[in-house]
N, CA, C and O of each residue as an XYZ file, in Angstrom:
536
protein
N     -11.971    -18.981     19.514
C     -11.404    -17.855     18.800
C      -9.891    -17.937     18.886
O      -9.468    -18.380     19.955
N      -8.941    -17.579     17.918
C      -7.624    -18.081     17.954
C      -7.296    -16.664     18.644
O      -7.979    -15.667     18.878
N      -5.803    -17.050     18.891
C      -5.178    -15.613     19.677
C      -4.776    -14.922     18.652
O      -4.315    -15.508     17.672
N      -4.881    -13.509     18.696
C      -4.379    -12.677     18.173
C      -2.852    -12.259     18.752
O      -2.322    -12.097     19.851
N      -2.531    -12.196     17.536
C      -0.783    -12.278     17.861
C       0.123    -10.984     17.554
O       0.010    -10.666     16.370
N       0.762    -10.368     18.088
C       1.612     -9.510     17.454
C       2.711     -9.518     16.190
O       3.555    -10.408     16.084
N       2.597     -8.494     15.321
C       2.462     -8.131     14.036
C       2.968     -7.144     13.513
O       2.214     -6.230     13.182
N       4.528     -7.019     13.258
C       4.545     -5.992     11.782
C       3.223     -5.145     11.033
O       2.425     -6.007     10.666
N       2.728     -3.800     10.689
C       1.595     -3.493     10.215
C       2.377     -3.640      8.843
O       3.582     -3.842      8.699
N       1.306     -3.475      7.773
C       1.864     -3.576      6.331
C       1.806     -1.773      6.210
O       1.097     -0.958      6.800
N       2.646     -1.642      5.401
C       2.353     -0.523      4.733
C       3.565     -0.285      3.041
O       4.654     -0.775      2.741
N       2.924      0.386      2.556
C       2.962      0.612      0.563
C       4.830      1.152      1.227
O       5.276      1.831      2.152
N       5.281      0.500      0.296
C       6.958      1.060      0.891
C       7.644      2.200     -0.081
O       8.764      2.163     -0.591
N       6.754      3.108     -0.174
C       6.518      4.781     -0.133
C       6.724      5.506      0.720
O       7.412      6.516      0.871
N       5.931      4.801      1.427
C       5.346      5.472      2.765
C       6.622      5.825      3.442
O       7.391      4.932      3.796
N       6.899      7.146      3.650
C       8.134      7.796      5.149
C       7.170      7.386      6.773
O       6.131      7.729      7.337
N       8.105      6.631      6.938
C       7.763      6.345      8.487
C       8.733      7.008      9.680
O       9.954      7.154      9.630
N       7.872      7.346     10.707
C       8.513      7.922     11.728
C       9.094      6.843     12.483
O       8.367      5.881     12.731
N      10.385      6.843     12.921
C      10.957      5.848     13.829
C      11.145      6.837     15.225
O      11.950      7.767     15.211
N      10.379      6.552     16.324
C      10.111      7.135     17.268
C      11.240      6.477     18.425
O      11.284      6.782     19.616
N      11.924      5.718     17.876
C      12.954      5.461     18.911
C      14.642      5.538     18.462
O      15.488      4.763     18.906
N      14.802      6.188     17.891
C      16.282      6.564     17.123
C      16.411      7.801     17.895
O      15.844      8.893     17.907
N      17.550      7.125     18.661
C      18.390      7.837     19.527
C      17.708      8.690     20.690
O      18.085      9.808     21.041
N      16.409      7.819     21.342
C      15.315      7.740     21.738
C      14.075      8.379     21.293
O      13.930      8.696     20.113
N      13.305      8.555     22.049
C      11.752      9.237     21.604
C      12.456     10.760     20.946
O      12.814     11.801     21.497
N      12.445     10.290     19.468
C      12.401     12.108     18.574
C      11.511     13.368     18.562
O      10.351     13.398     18.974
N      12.226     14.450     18.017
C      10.942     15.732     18.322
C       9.680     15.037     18.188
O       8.796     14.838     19.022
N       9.801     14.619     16.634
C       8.545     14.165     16.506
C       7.517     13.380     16.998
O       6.290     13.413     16.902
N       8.172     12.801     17.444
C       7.639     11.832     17.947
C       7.053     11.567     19.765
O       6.457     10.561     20.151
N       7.477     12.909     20.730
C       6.737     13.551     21.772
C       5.816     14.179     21.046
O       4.664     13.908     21.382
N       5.961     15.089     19.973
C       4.993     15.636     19.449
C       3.625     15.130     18.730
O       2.833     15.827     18.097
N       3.575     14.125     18.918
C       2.738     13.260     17.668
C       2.298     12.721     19.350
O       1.100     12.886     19.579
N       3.013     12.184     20.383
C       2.407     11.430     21.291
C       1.481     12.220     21.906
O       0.390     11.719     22.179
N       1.707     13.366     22.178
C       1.015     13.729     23.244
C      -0.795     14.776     22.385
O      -1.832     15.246     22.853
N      -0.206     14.651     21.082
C      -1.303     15.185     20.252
C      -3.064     14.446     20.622
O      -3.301     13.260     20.849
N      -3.608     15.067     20.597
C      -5.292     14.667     20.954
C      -5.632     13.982     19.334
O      -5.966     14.775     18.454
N      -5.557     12.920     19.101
C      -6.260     12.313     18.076
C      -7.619     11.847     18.032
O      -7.918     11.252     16.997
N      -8.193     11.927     18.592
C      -9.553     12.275     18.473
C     -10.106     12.798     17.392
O     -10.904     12.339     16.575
N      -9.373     14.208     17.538
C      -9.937     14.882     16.152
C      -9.366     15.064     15.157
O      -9.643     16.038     14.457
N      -8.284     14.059     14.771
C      -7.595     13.880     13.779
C      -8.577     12.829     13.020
O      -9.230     11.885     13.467
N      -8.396     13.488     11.344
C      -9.216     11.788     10.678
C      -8.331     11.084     10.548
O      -7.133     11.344     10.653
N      -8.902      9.987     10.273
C      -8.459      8.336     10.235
C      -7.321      8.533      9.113
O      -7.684      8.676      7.945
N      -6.026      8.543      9.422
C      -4.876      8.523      8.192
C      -4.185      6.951      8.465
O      -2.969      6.847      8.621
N      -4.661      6.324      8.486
C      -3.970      5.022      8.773
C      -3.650      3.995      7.407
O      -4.419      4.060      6.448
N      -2.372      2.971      7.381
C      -2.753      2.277      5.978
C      -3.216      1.230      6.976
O      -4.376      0.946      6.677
N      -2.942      0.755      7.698
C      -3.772     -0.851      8.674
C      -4.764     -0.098      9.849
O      -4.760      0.811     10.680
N      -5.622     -1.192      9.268
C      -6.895     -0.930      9.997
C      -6.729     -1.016     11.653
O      -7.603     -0.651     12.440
N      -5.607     -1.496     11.978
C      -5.432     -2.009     13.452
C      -5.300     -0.435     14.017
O      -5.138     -0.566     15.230
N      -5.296      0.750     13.745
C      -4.517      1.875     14.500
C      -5.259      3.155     13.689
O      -5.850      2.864     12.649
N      -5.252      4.010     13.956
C      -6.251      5.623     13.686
C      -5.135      6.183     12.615
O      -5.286      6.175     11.393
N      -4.226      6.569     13.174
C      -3.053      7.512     12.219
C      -2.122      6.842     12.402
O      -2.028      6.055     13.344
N      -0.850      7.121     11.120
C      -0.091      6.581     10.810
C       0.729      6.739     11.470
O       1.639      5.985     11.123
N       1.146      7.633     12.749
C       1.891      7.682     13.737
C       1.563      6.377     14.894
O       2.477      5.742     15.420
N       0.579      6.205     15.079
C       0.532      5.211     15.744
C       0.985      3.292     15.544
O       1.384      2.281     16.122
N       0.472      3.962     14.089
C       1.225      2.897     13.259
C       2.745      2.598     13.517
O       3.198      1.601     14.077
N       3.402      3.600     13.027
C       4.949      3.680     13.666
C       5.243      3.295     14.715
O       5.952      2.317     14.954
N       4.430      4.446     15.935
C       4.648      4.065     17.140
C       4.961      2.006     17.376
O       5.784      1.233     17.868
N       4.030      1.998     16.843
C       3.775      0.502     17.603
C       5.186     -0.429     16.838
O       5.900     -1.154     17.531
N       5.357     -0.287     15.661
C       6.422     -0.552     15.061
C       7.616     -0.093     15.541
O       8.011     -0.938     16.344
N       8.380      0.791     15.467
C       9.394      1.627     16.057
C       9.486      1.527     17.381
O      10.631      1.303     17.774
N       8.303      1.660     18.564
C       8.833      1.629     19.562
C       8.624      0.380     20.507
O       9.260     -0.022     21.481
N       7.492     -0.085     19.856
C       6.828     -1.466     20.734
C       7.447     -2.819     20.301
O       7.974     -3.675     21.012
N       7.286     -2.804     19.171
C       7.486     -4.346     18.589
C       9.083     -4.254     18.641
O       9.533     -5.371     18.384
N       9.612     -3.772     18.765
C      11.322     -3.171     18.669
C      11.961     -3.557     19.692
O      13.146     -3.892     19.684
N      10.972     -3.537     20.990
C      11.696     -3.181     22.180
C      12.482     -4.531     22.913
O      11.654     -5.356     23.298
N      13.358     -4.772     23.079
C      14.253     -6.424     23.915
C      12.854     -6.885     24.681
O      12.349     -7.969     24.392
N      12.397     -6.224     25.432
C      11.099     -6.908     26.241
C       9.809     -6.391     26.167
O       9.437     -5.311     26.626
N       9.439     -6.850     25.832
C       8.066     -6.330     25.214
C       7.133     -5.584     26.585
O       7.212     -6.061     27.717
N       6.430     -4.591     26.325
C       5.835     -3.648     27.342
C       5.026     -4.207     27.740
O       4.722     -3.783     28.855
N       4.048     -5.556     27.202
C       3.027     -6.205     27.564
C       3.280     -7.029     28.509
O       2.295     -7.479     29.095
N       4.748     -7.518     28.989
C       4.981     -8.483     30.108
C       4.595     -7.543     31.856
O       4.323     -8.175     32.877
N       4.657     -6.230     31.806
C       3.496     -5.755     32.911
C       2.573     -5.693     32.566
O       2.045     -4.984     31.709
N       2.041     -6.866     33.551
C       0.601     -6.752     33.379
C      -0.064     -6.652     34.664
O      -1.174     -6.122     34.625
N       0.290     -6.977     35.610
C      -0.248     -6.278     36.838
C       0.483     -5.845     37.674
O       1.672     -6.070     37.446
N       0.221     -5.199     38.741
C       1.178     -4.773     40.221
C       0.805     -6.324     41.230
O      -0.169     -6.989     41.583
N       2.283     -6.308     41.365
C       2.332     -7.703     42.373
C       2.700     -6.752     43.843
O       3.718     -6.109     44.098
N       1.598     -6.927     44.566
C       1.581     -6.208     45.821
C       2.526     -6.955     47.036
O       2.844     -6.347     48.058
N       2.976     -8.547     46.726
C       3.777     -9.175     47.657
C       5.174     -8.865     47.234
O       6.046     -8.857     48.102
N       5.536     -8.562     45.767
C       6.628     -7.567     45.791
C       6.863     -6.347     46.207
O       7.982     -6.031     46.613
N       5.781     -5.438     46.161
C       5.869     -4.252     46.632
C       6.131     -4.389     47.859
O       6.882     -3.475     48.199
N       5.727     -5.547     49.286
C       5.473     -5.440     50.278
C       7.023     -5.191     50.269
O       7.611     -4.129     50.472
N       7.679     -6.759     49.907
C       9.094     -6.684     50.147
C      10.358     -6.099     49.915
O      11.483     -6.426     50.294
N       9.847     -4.941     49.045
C      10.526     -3.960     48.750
C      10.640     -2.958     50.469
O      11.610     -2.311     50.865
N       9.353     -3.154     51.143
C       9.165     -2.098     52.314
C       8.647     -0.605     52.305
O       8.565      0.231     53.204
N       8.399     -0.582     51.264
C       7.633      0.765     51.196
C       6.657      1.352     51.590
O       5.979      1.585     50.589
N       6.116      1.782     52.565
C       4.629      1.446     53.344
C       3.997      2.542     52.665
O       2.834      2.241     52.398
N       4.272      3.559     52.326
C       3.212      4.404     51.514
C       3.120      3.861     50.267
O       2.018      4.068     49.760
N       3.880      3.240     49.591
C       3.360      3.080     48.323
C       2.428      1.840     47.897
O       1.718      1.607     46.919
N       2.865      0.922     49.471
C       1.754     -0.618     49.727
C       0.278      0.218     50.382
O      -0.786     -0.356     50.152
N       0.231      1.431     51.111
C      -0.840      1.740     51.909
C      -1.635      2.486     50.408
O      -2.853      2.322     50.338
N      -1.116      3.084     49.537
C      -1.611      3.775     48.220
C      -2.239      3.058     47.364
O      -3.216      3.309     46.659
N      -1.137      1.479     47.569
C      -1.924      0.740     46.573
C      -3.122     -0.042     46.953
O      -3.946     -0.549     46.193
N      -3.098     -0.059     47.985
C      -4.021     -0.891     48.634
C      -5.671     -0.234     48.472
O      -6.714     -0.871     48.322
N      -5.505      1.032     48.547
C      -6.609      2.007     48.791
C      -7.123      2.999     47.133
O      -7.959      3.885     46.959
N      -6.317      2.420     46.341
C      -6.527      3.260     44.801
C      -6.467      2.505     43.776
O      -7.211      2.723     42.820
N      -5.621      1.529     43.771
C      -5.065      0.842     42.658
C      -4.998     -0.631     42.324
O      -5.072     -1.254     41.265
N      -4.806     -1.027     43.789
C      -4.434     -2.755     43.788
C      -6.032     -3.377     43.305
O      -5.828     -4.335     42.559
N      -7.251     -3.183     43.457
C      -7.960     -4.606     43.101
C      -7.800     -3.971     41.246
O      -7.621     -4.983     40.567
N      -7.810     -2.954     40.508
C      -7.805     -3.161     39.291
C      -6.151     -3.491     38.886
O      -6.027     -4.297     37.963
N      -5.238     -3.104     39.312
C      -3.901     -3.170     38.646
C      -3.552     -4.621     39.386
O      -2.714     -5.420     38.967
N      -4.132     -4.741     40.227
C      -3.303     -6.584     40.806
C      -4.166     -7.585     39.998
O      -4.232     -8.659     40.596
N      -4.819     -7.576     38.878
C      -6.159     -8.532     38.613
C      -5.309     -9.233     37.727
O      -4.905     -8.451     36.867
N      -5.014     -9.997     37.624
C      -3.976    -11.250     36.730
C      -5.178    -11.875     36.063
O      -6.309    -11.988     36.534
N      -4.638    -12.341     34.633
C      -5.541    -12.743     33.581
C      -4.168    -13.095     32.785
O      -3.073    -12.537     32.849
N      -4.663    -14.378     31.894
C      -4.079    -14.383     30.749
C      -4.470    -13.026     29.334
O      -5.194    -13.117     28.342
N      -3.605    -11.857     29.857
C      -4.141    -10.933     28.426
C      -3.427    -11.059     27.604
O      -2.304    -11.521     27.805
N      -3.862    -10.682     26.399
C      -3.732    -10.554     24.571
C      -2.636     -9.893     25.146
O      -2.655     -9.344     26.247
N      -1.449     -9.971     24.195
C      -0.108     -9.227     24.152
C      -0.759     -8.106     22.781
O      -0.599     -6.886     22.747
N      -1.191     -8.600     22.177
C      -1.626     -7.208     20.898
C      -2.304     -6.243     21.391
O      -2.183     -5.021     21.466
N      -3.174     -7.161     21.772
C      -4.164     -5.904     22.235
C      -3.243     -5.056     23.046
O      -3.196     -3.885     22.669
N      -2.484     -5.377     24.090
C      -1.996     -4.370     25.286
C      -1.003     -3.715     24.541
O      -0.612     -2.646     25.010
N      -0.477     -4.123     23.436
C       0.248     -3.326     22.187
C      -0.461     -2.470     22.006
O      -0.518     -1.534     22.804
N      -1.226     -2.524     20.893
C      -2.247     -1.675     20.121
C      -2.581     -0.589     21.244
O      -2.668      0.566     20.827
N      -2.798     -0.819     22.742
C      -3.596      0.259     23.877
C      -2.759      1.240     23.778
O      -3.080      2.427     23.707
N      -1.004      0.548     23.764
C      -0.197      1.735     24.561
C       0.532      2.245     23.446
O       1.293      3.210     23.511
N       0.240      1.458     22.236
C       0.462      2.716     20.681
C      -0.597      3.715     20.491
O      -0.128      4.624     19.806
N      -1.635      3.906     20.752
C      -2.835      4.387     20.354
C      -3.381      5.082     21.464
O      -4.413      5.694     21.188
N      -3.094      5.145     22.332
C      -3.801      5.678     23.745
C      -3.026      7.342     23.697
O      -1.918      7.723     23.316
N      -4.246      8.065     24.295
C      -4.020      9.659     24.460
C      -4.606      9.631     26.249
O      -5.548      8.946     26.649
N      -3.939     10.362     26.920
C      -3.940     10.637     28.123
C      -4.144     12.134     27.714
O      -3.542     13.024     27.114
N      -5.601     11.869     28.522
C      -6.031     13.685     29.077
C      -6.252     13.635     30.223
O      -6.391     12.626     30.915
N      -6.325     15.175     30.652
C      -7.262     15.879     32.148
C      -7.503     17.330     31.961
O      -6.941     18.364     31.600
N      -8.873     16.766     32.489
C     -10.038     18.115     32.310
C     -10.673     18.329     33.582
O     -10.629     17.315     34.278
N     -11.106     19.065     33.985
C     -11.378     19.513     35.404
C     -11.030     18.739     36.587
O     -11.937     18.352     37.324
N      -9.840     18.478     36.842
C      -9.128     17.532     37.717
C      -9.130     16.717     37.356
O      -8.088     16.139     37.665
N     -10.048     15.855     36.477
C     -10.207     14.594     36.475
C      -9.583     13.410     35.095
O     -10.343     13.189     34.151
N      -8.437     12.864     35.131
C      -7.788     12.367     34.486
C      -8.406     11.225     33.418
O      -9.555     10.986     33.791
N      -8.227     10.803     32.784
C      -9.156      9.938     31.556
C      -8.047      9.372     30.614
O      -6.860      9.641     30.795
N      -8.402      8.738     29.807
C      -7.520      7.823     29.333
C      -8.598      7.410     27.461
O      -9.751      6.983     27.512
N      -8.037      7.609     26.404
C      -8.538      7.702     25.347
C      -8.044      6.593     24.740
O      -6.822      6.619     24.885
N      -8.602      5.015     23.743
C      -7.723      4.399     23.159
C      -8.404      4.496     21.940
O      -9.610      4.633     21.735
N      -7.632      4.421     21.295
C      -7.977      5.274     19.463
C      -7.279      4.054     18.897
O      -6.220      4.403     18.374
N      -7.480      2.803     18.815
C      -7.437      1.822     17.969
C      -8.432      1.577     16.928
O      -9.540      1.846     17.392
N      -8.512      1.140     15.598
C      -9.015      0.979     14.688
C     -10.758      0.595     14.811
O     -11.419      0.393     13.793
């Protein structure tokens, strides 16, 4: 299977797009992030993304950025050590490190597409994580 690569979305050049990083994250554009899309219908012109904000998003703020957000890809715990931080090595050790230390060659799109499209909730204490890609 070839790699999927990161990508400009197309869209009809009509279309008003939100640029979510002019002169950093705009009203709109906290506002659109933190919105529950779930129950929004599908307003998207590329199939890669739910609504056309996300669309943007990923344009405007991802593909835009000097270093791309996909180069974290895990917590390196022998840096953390040497930083010296003992609560935050004893935290990771006990919550976080075997899923966030797991190194893999991952898709740079895909980890695009997650963190354009992803809604963060919590409902009875318990925190969850929504990805609303196409």
């Amino acid at each position: 299977m070839p790699n999927v690569t990161m990508r400009a979305p197309s869209a009809p050049p009509h279309r008003q797009k939100t640029n979510c990083m002019a002169n950093g994250m705009t009203g709109v554009g906290w506002k659109e992030r933190v919105k529950d899309t779930r129950r929004v219908r599908r307003g998207q012109v590329n199939y890669r993304f739910h609504t056309t904000f996300h669309q943007d998003f990923y344009e405007s703020a991802i593909l835009k950025k000097g270093v791309p957000i996909s180069h974290s890809q895990f917590i390196d715990l022998s840096h953390l050590k040497k930083l010296g931080d003992p609560i935050l090595i004893e935290e990771c050790k006990k919550r976080v490190y075997k899923i966030m230390g797991f190194q893999h060659n991952w898709n740079r799109e895909v980890i695009a597409q997650f963190y354009a499209t992803c809604y963060f909730d919590v409902s009875n204490d318990m925190r969850r994580v929504h990805w609303m890609t196409g």
